[in-house]
SESEDO-449444 format. One line per 10 residues: number of its first residue (from 0); for each residue x, y, z of C-alpha. Coordinates in steps of 0.05 Angstrom, whole numbers. Example, Ala and Ser with C-alpha at 12.3 -4.5 7.8 and 13.67 -1.06 7.14 Angstrom:
% SESEDO-449444
0	246 -90 156  273 -21 143
***
This chain:
% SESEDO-449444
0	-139 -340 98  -63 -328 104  -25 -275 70  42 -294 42  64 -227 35  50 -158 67  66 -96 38  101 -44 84  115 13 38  65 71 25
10	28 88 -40  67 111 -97  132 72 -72  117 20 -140  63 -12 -98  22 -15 -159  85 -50 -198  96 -90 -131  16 -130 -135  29 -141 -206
20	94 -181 -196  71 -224 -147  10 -242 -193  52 -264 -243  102 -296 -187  32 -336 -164  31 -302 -104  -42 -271 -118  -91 -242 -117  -55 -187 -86
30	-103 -142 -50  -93 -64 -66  -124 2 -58  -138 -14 -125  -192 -72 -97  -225 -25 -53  -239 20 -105  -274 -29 -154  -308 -64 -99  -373 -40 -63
40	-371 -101 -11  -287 -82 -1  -313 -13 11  -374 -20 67  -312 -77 91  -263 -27 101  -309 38 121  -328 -11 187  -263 -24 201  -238 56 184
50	-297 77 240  -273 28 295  -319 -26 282  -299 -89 297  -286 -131 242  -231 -186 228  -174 -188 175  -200 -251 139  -266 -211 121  -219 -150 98
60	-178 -205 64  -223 -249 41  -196 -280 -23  -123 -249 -24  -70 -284 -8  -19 -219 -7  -30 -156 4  4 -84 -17  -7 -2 -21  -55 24 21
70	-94 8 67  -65 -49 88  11 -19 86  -19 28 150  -27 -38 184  31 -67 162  59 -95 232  -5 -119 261  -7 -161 202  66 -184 203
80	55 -205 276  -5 -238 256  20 -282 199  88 -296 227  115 -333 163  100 -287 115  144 -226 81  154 -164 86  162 -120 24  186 -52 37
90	176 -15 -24  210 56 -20  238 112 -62  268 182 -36  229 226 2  228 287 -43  210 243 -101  162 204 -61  129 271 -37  133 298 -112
100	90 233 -138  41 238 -75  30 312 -74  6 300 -144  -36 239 -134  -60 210 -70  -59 289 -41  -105 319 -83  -158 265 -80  -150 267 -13
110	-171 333 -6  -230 327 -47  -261 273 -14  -244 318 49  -289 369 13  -339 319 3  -387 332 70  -442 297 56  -416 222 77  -359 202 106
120	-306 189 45  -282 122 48  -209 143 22  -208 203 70  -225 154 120  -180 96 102  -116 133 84  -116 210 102  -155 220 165  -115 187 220
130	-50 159 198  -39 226 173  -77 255 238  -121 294 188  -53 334 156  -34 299 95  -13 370 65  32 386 122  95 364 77  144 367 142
140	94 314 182  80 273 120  149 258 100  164 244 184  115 193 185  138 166 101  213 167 141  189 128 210  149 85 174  221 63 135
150	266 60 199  207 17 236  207 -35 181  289 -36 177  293 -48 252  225 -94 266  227 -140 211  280 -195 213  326 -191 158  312 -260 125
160	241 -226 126  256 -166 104  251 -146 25  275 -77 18  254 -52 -56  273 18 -87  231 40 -137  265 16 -205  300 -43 -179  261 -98 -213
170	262 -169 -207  321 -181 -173  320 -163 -96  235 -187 -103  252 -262 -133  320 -269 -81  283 -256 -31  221 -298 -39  271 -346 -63  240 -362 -140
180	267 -349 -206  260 -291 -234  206 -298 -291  233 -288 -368  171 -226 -369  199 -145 -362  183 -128 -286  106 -92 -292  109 -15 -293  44 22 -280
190	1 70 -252  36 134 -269  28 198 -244  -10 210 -309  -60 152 -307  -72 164 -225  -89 228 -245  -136 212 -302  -170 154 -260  -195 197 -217
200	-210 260 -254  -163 298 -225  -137 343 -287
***
């Protein structure tokens, strides 16, 4: 297992958009948070890793050749260093808005499956417990480590690496930058506020 390209940008950046593109740009499967969700075996995979266990990438990534969003964005530069000839796709969008989609989405789940005492919560444990070290509603600490997370990418990643896309941007900077054509398909658009929300009961 290789991955040809590793998503840097966090949840709700277009990551969902992002993993849809490169499926139709053959670049899939594109492993997502998505994945984990509708995947018992992803899940036990990616509870050992999220309690220290030791457990290697091709087992996390077994049968993905790209991956984007969470949880793999949070390990974004092991896995560049690892697979030295793949890209890096920095999905982004501005902070406020950023915060204004997550606050809505990924936060609230969050802090139910913090609620949830019973077993460890594998989204609590994958995403919120310690990249955000167990403060994902601290807005002020969120959006530092939304805004590090940028300026680490920008200056790591070479910049014939690099793939910098803003939410909205389309085709374009994706197809230049893998170097293919851009397909004669719309650019996918999904995973709203509205249907995050609905997925997981959350209105």
């Amino acid at each position: 297992m290789s991955l040809s390209v590793i998503g840097a940008g966090f949840g709700r950046t277009g990551t969902d958009s992002l993993k849809s593109a490169l499926n139709i740009l053959g670049y899939g499967p594109c492993h997502h948070m998505h994945e984990i969700m509708a995947s018992e075996v992803q899940q036990q995979r990616w509870l050992t890793k999220a309690v220290g266990e030791n457990i290697g990438w091709d087992s996390l990534f077994e049968g993905f050749n790209c991956a984007v969003d969470w949880p793999s964005a949070r390990y974004w530069e092991e896995l560049a260093a690892l697979y030295p000839e793949a890209k890096v796709v920095l999905t982004h969008r501005s902070p406020e808005s950023w915060w204004n989609s997550y606050s809505k989405t990924i936060l609230p789940a969050l802090m139910r499956f913090r609620e949830q005492q019973d077993q460890p919560s594998m989204a609590w444990l994958v995403v919120g417990a310690d990249y955000f070290e167990g403060r994902p509603d601290d807005k002020d600490f969120v959006l530092e480590r939304y805004a590090d997370n940028i300026a680490r990418a920008r200056s790591s990643v070479a910049p014939d690496r690099l793939i910098e896309l803003e939410l909205g941007n389309g085709w374009d900077a994706l197809c230049a930058g893998l170097g293919v054509p851009v397909p004669d398909v719309p650019y996918p658009s999904g995973n709203t506020t509205v249907d995050f929300r609905t997925k997981l009961e959350l209105d």
